[in-house]
C-alpha positions as CSV (number, residue, x, y, z in Angstrom):
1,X,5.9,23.7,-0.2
2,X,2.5,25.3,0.4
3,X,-0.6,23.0,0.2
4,X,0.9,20.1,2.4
5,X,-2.2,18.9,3.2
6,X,-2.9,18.1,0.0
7,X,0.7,16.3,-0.5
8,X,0.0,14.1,2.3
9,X,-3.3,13.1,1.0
10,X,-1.6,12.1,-2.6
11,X,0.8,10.5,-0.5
12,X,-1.8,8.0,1.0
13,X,-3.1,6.6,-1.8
14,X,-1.7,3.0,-2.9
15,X,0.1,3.3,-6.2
16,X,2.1,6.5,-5.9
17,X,5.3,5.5,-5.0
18,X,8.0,8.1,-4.8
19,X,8.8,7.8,-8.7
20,X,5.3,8.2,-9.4
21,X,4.2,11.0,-6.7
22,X,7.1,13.0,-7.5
23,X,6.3,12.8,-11.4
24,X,3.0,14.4,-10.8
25,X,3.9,17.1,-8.2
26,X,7.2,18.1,-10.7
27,X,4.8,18.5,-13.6
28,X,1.8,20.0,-12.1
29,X,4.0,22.1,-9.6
30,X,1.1,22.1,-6.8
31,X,-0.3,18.9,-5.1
32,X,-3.8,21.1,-4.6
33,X,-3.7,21.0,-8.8
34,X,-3.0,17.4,-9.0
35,X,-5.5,16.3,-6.1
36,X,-8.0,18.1,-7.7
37,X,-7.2,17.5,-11.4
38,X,-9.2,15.6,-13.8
39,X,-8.1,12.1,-13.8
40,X,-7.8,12.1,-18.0
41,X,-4.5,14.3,-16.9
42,X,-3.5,11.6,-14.7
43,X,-3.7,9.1,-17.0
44,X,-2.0,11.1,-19.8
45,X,1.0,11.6,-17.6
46,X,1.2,7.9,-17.7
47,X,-0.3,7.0,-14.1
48,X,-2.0,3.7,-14.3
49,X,-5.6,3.6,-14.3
50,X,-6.3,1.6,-11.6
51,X,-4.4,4.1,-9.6
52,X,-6.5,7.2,-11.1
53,X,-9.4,5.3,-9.8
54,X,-8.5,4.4,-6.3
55,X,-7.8,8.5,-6.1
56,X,-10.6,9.7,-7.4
57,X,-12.8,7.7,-4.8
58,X,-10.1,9.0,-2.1
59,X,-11.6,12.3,-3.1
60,X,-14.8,11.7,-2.5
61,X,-14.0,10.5,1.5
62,X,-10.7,12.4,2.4
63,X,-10.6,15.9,3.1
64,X,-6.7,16.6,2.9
65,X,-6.4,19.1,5.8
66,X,-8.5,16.8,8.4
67,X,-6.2,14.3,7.3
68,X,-3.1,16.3,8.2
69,X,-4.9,17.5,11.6
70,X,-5.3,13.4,12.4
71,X,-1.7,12.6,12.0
72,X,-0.6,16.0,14.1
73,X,-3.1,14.6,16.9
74,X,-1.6,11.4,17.2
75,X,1.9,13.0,17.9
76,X,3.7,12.4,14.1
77,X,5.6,15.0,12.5
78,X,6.8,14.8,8.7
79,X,9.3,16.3,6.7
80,X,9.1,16.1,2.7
81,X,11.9,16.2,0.3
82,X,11.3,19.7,-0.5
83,X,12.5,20.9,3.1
84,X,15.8,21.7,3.8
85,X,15.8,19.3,6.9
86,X,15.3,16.3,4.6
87,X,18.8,13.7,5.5
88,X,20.9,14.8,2.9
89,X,22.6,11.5,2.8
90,X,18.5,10.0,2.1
91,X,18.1,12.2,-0.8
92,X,20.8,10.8,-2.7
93,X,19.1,7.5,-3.7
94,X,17.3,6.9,-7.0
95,X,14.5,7.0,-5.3
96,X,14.2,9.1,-2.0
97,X,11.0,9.1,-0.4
98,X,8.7,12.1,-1.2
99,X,7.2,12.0,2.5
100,X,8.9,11.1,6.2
101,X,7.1,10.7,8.8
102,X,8.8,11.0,12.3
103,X,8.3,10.7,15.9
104,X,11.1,11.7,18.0
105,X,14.3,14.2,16.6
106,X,15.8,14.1,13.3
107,X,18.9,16.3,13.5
108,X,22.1,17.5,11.8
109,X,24.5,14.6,13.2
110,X,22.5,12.5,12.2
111,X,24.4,12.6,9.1
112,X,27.2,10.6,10.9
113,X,24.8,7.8,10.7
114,X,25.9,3.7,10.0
115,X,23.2,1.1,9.5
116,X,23.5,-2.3,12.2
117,X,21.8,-4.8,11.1
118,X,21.8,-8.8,11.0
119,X,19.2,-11.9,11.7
120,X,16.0,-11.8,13.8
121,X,17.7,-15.4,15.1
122,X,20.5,-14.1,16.8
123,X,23.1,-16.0,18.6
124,X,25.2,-15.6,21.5
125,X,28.2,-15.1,19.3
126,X,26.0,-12.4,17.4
127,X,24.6,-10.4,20.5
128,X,28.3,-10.1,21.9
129,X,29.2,-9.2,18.5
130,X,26.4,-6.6,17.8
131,X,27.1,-5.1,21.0
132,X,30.7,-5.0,21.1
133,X,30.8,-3.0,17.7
134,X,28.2,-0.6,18.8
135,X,29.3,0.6,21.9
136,X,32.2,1.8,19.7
137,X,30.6,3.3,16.8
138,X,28.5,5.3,19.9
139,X,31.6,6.3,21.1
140,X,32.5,7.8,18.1
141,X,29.9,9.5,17.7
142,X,27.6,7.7,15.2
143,X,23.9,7.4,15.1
144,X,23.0,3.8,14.4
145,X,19.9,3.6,12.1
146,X,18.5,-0.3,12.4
147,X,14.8,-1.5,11.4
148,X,13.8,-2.2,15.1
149,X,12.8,-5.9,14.0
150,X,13.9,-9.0,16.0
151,X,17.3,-9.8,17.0
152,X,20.0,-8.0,15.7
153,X,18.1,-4.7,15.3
154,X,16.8,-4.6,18.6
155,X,20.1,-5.6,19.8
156,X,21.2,-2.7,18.2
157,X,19.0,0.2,19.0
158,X,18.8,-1.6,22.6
159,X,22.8,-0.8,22.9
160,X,22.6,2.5,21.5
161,X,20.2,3.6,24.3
162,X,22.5,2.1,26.9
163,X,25.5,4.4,25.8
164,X,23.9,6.9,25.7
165,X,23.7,7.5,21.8
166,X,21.4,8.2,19.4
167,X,19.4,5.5,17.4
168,X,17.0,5.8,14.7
169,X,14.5,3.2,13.8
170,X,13.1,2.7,10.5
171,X,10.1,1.2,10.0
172,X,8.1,-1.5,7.5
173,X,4.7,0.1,8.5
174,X,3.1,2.8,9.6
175,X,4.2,4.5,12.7
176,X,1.0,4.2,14.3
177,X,1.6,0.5,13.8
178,X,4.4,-0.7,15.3
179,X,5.5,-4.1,14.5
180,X,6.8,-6.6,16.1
181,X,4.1,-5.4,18.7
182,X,6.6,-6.3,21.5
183,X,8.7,-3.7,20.6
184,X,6.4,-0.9,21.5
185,X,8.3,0.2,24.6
186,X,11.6,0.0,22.8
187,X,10.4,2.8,20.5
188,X,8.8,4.6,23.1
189,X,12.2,4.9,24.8
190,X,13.9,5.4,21.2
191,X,11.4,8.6,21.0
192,X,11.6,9.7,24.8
193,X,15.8,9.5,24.5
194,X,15.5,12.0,21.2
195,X,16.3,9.1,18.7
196,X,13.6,8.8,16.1
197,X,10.9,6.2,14.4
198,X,10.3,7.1,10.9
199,X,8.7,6.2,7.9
200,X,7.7,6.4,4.6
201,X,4.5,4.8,4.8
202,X,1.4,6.5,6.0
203,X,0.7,6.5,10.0
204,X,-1.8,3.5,9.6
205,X,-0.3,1.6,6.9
206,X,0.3,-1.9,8.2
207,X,3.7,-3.6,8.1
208,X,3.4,-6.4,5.5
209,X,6.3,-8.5,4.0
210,X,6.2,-6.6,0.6
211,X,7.2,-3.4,3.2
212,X,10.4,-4.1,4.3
213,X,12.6,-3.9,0.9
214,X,11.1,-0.4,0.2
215,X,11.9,0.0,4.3
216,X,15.8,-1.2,3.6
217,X,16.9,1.1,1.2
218,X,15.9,4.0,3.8
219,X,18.3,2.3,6.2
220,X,21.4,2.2,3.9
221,X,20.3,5.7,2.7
222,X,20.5,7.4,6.2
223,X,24.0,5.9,6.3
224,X,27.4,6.5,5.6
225,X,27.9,2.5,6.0
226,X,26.2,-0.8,6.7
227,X,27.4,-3.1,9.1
228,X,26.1,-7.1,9.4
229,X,27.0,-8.6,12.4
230,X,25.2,-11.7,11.7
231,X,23.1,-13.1,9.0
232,X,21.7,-16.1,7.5
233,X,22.2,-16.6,3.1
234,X,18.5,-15.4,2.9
235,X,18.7,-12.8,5.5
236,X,16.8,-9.5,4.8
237,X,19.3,-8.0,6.2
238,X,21.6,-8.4,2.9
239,X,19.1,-6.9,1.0
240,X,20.2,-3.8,3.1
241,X,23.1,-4.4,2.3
242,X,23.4,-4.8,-1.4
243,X,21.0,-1.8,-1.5
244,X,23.7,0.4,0.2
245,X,26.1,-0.9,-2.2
246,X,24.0,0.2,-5.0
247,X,24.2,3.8,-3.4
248,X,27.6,4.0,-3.2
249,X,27.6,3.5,0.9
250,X,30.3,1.6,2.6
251,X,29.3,-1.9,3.6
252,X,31.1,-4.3,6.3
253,X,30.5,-7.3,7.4
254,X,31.5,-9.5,10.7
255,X,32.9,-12.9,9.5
256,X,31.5,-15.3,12.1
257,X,32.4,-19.1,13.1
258,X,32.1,-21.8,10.0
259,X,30.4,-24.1,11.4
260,X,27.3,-21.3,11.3
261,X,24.5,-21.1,9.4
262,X,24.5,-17.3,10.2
263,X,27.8,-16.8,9.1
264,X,27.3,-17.3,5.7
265,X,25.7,-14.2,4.9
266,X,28.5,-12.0,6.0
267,X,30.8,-14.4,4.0
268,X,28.6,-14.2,0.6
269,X,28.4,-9.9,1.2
270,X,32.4,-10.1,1.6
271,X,32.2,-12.3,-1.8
272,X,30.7,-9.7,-3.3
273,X,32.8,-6.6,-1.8
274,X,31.7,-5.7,1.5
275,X,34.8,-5.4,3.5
276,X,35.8,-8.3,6.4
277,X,35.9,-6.2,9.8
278,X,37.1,-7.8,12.9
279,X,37.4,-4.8,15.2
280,X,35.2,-1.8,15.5
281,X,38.3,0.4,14.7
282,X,38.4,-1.1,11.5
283,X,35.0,0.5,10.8
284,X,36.1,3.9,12.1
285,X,39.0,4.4,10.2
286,X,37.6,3.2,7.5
287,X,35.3,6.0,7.3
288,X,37.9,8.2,8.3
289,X,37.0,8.8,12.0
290,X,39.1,9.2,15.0
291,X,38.0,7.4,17.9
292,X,38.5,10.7,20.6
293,X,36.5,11.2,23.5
294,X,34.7,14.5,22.1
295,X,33.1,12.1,19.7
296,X,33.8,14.1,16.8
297,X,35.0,13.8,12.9
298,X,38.7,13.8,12.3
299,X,40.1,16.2,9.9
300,X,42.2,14.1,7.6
301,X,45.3,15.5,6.1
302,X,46.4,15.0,2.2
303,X,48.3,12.0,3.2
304,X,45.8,9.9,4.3
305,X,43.4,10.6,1.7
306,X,43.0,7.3,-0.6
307,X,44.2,7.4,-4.3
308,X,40.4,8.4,-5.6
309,X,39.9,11.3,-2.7
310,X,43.5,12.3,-3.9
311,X,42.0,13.0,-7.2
312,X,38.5,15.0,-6.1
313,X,40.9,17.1,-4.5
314,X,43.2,17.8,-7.3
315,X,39.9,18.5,-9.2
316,X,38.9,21.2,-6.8
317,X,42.1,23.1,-6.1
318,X,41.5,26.5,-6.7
319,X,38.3,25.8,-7.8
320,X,34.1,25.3,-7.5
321,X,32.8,22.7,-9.3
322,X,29.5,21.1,-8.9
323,X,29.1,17.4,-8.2
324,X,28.5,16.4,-12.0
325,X,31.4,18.4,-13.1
326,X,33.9,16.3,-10.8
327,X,31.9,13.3,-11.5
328,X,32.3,13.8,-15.4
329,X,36.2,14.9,-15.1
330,X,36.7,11.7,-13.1
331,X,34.5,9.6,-14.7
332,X,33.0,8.3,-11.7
333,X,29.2,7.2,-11.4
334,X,27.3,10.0,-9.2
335,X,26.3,6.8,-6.6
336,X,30.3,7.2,-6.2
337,X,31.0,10.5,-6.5
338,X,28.2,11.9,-3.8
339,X,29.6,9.0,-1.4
340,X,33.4,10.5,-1.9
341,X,32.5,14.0,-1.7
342,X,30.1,13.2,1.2
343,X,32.8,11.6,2.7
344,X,35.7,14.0,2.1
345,X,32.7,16.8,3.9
346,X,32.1,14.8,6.4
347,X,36.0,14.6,7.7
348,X,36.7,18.0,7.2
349,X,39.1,17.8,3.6
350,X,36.1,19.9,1.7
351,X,33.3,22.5,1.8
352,X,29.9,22.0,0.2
353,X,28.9,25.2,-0.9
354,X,25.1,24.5,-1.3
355,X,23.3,23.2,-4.7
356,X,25.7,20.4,-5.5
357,X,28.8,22.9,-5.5
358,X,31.8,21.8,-3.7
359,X,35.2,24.0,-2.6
360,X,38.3,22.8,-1.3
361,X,39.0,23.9,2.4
């Protein structure tokens, strides 16, 4: 996209959520237009008022490319969802964030992504737990994408390091903010070990309780799956949850002892369809990955495919179709359809052919 500069200065202003910003850039094709375009236009296009406002006074103090020159200088690098290196798995949402910002690597296996996540209050039970299932996943092969708060998260990302694996950390705040503060030199190692912070939130946007919902669907939509290890009923961690099973992700949870507070949010997530995992395998074959030491994807055979892959398949036999072509011959939602198909690419049964085209192999 050319004036970037420009994108990330819409992009700072309060008010232009994802929805909203990518409204304005679709319909006025160039963010240098819509930075610079009467605010009448804005308003006509059905951005609020108050939000026309607090732009045009961002105008008059923010000159877009010394704004992009400050966040180069302090060592962050962004992606938008016009670049081909944009998480394919992230874009699938309803509501994908227009802007990343990153510190660290975001690469191609990163797509072999699962969320691990759980309390800030962890327990014994949960740290053994936590750790036992992601020195595994590692082992596999997975990246594991947490939120780097308290607890379970930092278990997580903590683990990750320790084998050697990869470990994204998403953010409720700028990434100039880090929060909770004692975590700074967890994220400096995440960044040094070619993991990655990122958010969607502007470098010195401060992490605030209204944050970490937006902050949660970015988890479960970096991710095949979601795994809780531990959680309380009012966890924020089953917000994560529920979001990835609004995308159309794979969510597990860790049943944990009854006499636990922080077992009853696993317990109400498997009351509402997340699947009851004892053993880390469990996980892996459940996403259709062989746990072999080169730490890559299986490629399942016809046989093993469940009754629904069974049926993409058929659909694609001797054929391309496009993603809403299957989805409309199956009648399956597209939240369903993009996790099968992602899936099925993922373990080596099909071929994306680019633009929501799909072969079989």
């Amino acid at each position: 996209m050319n004036n970037i500069s420009y994108l990330l200065a819409l992009h700072s202003i309060d008010g232009l959520g994802p929805i909203r910003l990518k409204a304005i850039i679709d319909y006025f094709k160039d963010p240098k237009l819509a930075w610079e375009v009467n605010p009448r236009e804005l308003l006509e296009i059905g951005i609020p008022k108050n939000t026309t406002e607090l732009l045009v006074e961002t105008r008059k103090k923010l000159e877009p490319e010394s704004y992009a020159g400050l966040i180069q200088r302090s060592g962050i690098k962004w992606m938008t969802i016009y670049d081909e290196e944009y998480p394919k798995l992230l874009k699938q949402i309803y509501d994908p964030p227009i802007v990343l910002y990153y510190k660290g690597e975001v690469l191609p296996e990163d797509e072999k992504a699962i969320a691990v996540v759980g309390t800030r209050k962890m327990t014994g039970y949960g740290k053994v737990v936590t750790e036992q299932f992601v020195k595994e996943l590692i082992g596999a092969g997975l990246t594991i994408v947490s939120g780097l708060a308290r607890g379970v998260d930092t278990k997580s990302h903590q683990k990750a390091l320790e084998e050697g694996g990869r470990t994204i950390a998403v953010l409720g705040g700028g990434l100039n903010k880090i929060f909770p503060p004692e975590n700074s030199q967890l994220a400096e190692r995440i960044i040094s070990s070619q993991g990655a912070l990122i958010s969607e939130f502007p470098p010195d946007y401060p992490s605030m309780p209204g944050n970490f919902p937006s902050r949660n669907r970015i988890i479960s939509g970096l991710s095949l799956a979601v795994l809780v290890t531990e959680a309380a009923e009012d966890s924020g961690s089953l917000i994560t949850a529920r979001l990835a099973l609004e995308q159309g992700r794979d969510v597990f949870a860790v049943p944990g002892p009854v006499t636990s507070s922080l077992s009853k949010g696993p317990i109400d997530l498997i009351k509402e369809g997340a699947r009851a995992v004892f053993e880390p395998t469990e996980v892996l074959d459940e996403l259709g990955i062989n746990q072999v030491q080169s730490a890559k994807f299986r490629v399942q055979t016809e046989e093993e495919l469940s009754e629904e892959e069974k049926k993409v398949l058929e659909a694609l036999k001797n054929e391309t179709r496009h993603i809403d072509e299957i989805g409309r011959m199956l009648n399956f939602s597209s939240a369903k359809i993009s996790a099968i198909l992602l899936k099925m690419e993922i373990a080596g049964v099909i071929i994306s052919m680019g633009g929501g085209n799909y072969c079989s192999r």
